[in-house]
N, C-alpha and C positions, 0 to 999 in steps of 0.2 A: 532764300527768303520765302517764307510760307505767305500763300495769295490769300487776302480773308475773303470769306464768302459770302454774297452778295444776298441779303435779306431781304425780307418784307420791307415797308416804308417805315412804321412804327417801331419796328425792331432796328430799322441803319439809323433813323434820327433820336432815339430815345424811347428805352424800354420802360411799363409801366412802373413805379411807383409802389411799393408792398406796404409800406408803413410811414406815416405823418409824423415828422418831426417834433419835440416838445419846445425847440428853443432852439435860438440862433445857432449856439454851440453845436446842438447837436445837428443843424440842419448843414451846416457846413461840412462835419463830418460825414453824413451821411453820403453828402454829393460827390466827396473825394472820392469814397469808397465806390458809392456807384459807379461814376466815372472810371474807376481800377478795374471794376470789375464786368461790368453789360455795355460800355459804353462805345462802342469802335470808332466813335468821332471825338471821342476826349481824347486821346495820346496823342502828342503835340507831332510825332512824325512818321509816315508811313512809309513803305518800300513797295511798291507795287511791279508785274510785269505787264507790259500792256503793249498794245496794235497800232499800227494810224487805219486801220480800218476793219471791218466786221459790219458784220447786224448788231440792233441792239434789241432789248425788250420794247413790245408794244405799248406796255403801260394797261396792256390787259388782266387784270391776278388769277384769269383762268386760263390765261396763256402759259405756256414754258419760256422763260426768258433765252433768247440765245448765247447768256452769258452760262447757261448749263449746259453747252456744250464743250466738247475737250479742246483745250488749248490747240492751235496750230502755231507751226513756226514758219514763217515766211521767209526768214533769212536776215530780217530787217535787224539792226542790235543797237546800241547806245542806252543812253540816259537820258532822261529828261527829271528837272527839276521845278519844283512848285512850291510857293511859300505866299501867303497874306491873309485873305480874309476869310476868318470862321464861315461866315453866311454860304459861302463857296466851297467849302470842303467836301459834302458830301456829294457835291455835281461832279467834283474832278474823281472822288473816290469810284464814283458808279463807272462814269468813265473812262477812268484808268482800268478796272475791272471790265469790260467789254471791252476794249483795245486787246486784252491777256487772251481773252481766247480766239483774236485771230494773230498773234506773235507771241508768244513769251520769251523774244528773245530782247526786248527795249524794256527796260530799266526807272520806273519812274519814281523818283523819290518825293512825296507830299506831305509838306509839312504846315501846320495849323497856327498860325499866331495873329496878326492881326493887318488890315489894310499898311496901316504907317510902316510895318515892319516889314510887310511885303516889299513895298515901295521900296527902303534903303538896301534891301538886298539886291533889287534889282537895276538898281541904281549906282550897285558895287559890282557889278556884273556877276555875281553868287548862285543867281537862279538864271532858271529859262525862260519861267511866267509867272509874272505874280498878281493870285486873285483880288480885285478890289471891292468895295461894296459904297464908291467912291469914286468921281474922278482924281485923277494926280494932281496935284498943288502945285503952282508956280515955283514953289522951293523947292520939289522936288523934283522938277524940271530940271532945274537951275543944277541941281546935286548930278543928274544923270550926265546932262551937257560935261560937267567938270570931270567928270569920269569918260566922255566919251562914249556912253552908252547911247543908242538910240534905241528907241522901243517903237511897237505896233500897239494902236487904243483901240479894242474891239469890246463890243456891248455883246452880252451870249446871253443875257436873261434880264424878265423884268421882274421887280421885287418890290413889295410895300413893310415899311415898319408900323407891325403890329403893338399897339398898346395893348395887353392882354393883364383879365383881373383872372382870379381863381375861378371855377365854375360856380361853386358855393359863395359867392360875394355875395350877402347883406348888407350892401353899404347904404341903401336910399328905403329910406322912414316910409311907414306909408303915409298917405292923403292924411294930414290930420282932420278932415273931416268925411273921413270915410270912419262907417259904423261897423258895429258891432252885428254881427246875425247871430240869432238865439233862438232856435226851433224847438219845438216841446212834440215832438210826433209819440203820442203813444204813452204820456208823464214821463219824456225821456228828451230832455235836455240837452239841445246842441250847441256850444258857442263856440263861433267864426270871428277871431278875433282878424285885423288888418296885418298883414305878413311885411314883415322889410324886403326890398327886393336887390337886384343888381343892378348894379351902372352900365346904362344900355348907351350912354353918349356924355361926349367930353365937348363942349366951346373949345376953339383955341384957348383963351384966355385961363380958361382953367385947368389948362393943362401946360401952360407956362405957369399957373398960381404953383401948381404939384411938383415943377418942377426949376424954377428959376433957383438963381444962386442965394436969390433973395428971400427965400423961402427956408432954407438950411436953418432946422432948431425951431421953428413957426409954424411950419403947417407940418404937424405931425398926425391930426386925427381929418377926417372925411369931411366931418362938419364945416372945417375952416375950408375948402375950398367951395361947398356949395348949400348955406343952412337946409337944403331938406334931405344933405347924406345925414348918418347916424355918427356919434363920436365914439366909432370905433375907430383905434389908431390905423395907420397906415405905412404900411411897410415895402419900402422900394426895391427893388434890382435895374440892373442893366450893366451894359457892356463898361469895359474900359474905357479909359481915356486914347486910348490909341485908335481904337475900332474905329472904322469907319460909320458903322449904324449911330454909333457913337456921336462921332465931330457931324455927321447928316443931319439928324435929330434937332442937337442944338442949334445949327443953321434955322432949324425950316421952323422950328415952335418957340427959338429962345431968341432968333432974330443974332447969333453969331457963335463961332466957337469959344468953348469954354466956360459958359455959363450956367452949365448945368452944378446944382448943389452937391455936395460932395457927403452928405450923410444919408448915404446909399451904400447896400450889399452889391461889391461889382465882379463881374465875368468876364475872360476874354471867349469862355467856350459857350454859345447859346443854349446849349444843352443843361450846365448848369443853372440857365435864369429860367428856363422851360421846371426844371424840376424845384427852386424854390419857389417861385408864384404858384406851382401846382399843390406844394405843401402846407401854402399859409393863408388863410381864407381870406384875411386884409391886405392880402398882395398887391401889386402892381408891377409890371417890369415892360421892357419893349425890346425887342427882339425881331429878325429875318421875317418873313411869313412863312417861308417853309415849316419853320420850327413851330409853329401855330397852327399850320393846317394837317400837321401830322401829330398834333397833340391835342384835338379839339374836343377831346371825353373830358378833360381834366383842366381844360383854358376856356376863356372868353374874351371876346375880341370886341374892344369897347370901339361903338362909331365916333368916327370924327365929326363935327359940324365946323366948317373953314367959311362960314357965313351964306351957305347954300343947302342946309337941310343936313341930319345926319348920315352919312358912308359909311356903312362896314368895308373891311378889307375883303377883295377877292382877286380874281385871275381878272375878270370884266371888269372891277373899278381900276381896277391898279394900272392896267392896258390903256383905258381909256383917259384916266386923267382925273375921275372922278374925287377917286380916292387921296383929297390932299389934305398937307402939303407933304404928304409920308411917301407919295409913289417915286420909283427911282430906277434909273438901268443899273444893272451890274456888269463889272469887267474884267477881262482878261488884256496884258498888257506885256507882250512878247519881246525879248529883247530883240532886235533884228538881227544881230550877230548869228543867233540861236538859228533863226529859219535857213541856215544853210543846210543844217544836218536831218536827213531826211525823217528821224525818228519825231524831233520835235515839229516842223511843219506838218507832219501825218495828225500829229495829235492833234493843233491848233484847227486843220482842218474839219479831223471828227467833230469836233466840239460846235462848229459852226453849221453843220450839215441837218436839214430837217429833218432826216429820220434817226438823228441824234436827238434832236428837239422833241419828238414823239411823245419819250418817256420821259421826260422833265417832271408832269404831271404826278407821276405815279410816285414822287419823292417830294411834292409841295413845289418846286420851281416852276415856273411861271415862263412858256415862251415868247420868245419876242415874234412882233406880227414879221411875216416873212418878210415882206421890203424890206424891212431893217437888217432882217438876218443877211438877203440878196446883197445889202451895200455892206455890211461887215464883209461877207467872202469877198466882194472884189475889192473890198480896201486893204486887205491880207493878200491877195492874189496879186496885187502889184506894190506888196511893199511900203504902203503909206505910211511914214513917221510923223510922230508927233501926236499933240493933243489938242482934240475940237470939241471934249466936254469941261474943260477945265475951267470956262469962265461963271461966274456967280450964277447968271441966267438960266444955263444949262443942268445946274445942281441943284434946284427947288422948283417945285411946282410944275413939276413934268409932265406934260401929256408923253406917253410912251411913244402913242399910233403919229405924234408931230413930229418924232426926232429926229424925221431927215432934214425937213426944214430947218432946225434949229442948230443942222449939224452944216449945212451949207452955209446958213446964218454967218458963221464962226470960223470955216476951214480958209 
C-alpha cells in the first residue's frame, strides 16, 4: 500500500479553490470532484504504515520534518484500526505518517465517517480507536457494556466550533446615517459612498434565530435575524446529523440535540463545508477550527457574544474558556482489549506524548495544557475504563485549563 505524503498544512486540509461555483448544482459537483481529485482527507478510508515511536516535526516550515526521513523497521508488525470523527482525521493521518518512518512494519487502517459511527464500531469491537469530537453517550455505553467491550477516554486535543462567513460577506448595511463624501480636488469629483460590511459578531440568540428548527422556511435572508444586516439571502452548511460538531452545536446554542433546521446543505467531510462557505459570499457554515485556521485567505470567523463581550475563535480563547459555548476537548477512545498488542499501545502512546503535541499547531489542532495531557498518560498507563466526560456538565461551557477538576468532579 503506497504511504501518502505528508504536505504543507493548506495542502493536507484543503487545497485553494480555482473557480466559484454558479449554483448549488454546480457547487455540489464541484466539491465531489475536488474531493476526487486534491483532497487526501475526503476518501472515507486510508491504509497507512506507522511507528509507536519516532520524532515528529517541529511545527517550524523552515524546518525539515523528520517524517522525510527513510522509513526504519523496528521489528514491531500488526494493525491498528481507526474510524469516527472527521475533525480528527488529519491528526491521526499526520500521525500515522510519523509513526511509518520509525516502523513500517504496523499496519494502520484509518477510516473517516463520523463520532456516532465511530462509537458503534467500537462498541462492536470492529476498531481499535475511535476519534470522537464528543463525549460517548449513555447509550453508547450501555451498547459497549452489551457487547462486553470496555474502552479507555482520553482527551488528545482542544478544539472550538468555528461559525465561519465567506471572507467577501456584505451582509451589515451601513450606519444609515453615515454620509456621503464628495471631494471636488482640482473640478474632479470624488464620491465616497457608505460600503456594506461583514458580520464581525453573533448574540447567542441570534444564532439560535439562524439556526433553530423553528426558523426552517423563515429566516432565509440576513435582515430577519438582525434589521441592520442587508436582505441578502442566506445560505447554510454543516455537518451531518451524525457528527459530533454536529449533536455539540445543537447542545450548547439550540439548548438540546436535534433541533437544528433541516433546510441546510449538509457534510459529513469539513473539507466540503470549508469549500462551499468559501464559494458563496452569503454563506454560513460551522465547522472543526482546524479547518478554519488553515483556510483563513477565503473564511471568516464571526465572534461569539455568550453575554460577556464579543470572542473570536483561537488557540488562547478556546484553552481558556473564553471562547463559549463552542470550546470542547476532543477524544480518542481505545478499546482496552486492543492495548494488549504492542503496535496499538505504541500508538495510543505517541499521540499523548508532548513532543507529539509540538506540531499539532502547524495543522490548526490545538494542544491540551500539559496537566491534562500528564493525567491522560497516566489514566492510559494504568488502564482506566470508562467515561468521566459523559455527563451534561462536562459537554458545554468548558474551560479546557478546569478539566481536571471537573474530571475528578465525575470519576
Amino acid at each position: 500500500m503506497k504511504l501518502l505524503q505528508l504536505g504543507r498544512k493548506k495542502d493536507r486540509i484543503n487545497n485553494r479553490q480555482k473557480a466559484e461555483p454558479t449554483s448549488l448544482t454546480a457547487l455540489c459537483f464541484l466539491s465531489i470532484v475536488f474531493c476526487l481529485i486534491t483532497l487526501p482527507s475526503c476518501s472515507s478510508t486510508k491504509t497507512l504504515s506507522v511507528s509507536p515511536s519516532g520524532e515528529v516535526a517541529s511545527g517550524n516550515p523552515n524546518e525539515k520534518s523528520s517524517l522525510e526521513k527513510p522509513a526504519t523497521n523496528s521489528g514491531l508488525s500488526g494493525e491498528v484500526k481507526i474510524d469516527g470523527s472527521s475533525s480528527l482525521f488529519i491528526l491521526s493521518e499526520i500521525i500515522g505518517e510519523a509513526f511509518h518512518k520509525a516502523n513500517s512494519g504496523v499496519k494502520v487502517t484509518l477510516n473517516s465517517s463520523n463520532t456516532t459511527e465511530g462509537f458503534k464500531k467500537l462498541c462492536a469491537g470492529e476498531i481499535d480507536i475511535s476519534n470522537a469530537s464528543r463525549p460517548i453517550k449513555p447509550e453508547e455505553i450501555e451498547l459497549c457494556k452489551k457487547n462486553n467491550i470496555e474502552f479507555i477516554e482520553l482527551p488528545v486535543s482542544a478544539d472550538g466550533i468555528v461559525v465561519a462567513i465567506n471572507s467577501q460577506n456584505k451582509a451589515v448595511a451601513p450606519n444609515p446615517q453615515a454620509k456621503t463624501v464628495a471631494v471636488n480636488p482640482q473640478d474632479k469629483t470624488v464620491v465616497t459612498a457608505p460600503q456594506n460590511t461583514a458580520v464581525e459578531c453573533l448574540k447567542l440568540e441570534e444564532l439560535k434565530k439562524i439556526w433553530d428548527s423553528s426558523s426552517e422556511g423563515n429566516i432565509k435572508t440576513w435582515d430577519r435575524i438582525n434589521p441592520k444586516f442587508t436582505k441578502q439571502p442566506i445560505t447554510l452548511f454543516a455537518p451531518d446529523k451524525d457528527s459530533g460538531t454536529y449533536s455539540f452545536f445543537s447542545k450548547a446554542i439550540l439548548g438540546g440535540e436535534g433541533k437544528i433546521r433541516t433546510d441546510y446543505t449538509s457534510s459529513q467531510d469539513d473539507n466540503v463545508l470549508v469549500l462551499n462557505v468559501a464559494a458563496n459570499q452569503n454563506a454560513m457554515g460551522f465547522f472543526s477550527y482546524p479547518y478554519y485556521e488553515t483556510n483563513k485567505d477565503k473564511l471568516k470567523a464571526v465572534g461569539i457574544d455568550s453575554g460577556k463581550g464579543c470572542v473570536k475563535p483561537s488557540p488562547d480563547t478556546i484553552n481558556d474558556g473564553t471562547y463559549q459555548p463552542l470550546s470542547r476537548p476532543e477524544f480518542i477512545y481505545v478499546q482496552k482489549e486492543s492495548v494488549s498488542r504492542p503496535e496499538v499501545k505504541g500508538f495510543v502512546e505517541f499521540i499523548l506524548t508532548r513532543n507529539s503535541q509540538k506540531f499539532f499547531l502547524e495543522f490548526g489542532y490545538i494542544p491540551l495544557p500539559e496537566e491534562l495531557t500528564k493525567e491522560a498518560q497516566q489514566r492510559f498507563a494504568e488502564g482506566k475504563v470508562g467515561s468521566i466526560f459523559q455527563s451534561k456538565e462536562s459537554q458545554l461551557g468548558v474551560n479546557i485549563k478546569n478539566l481536571k477538576t471537573k474530571e475528578k468532579k465525575h470519576e
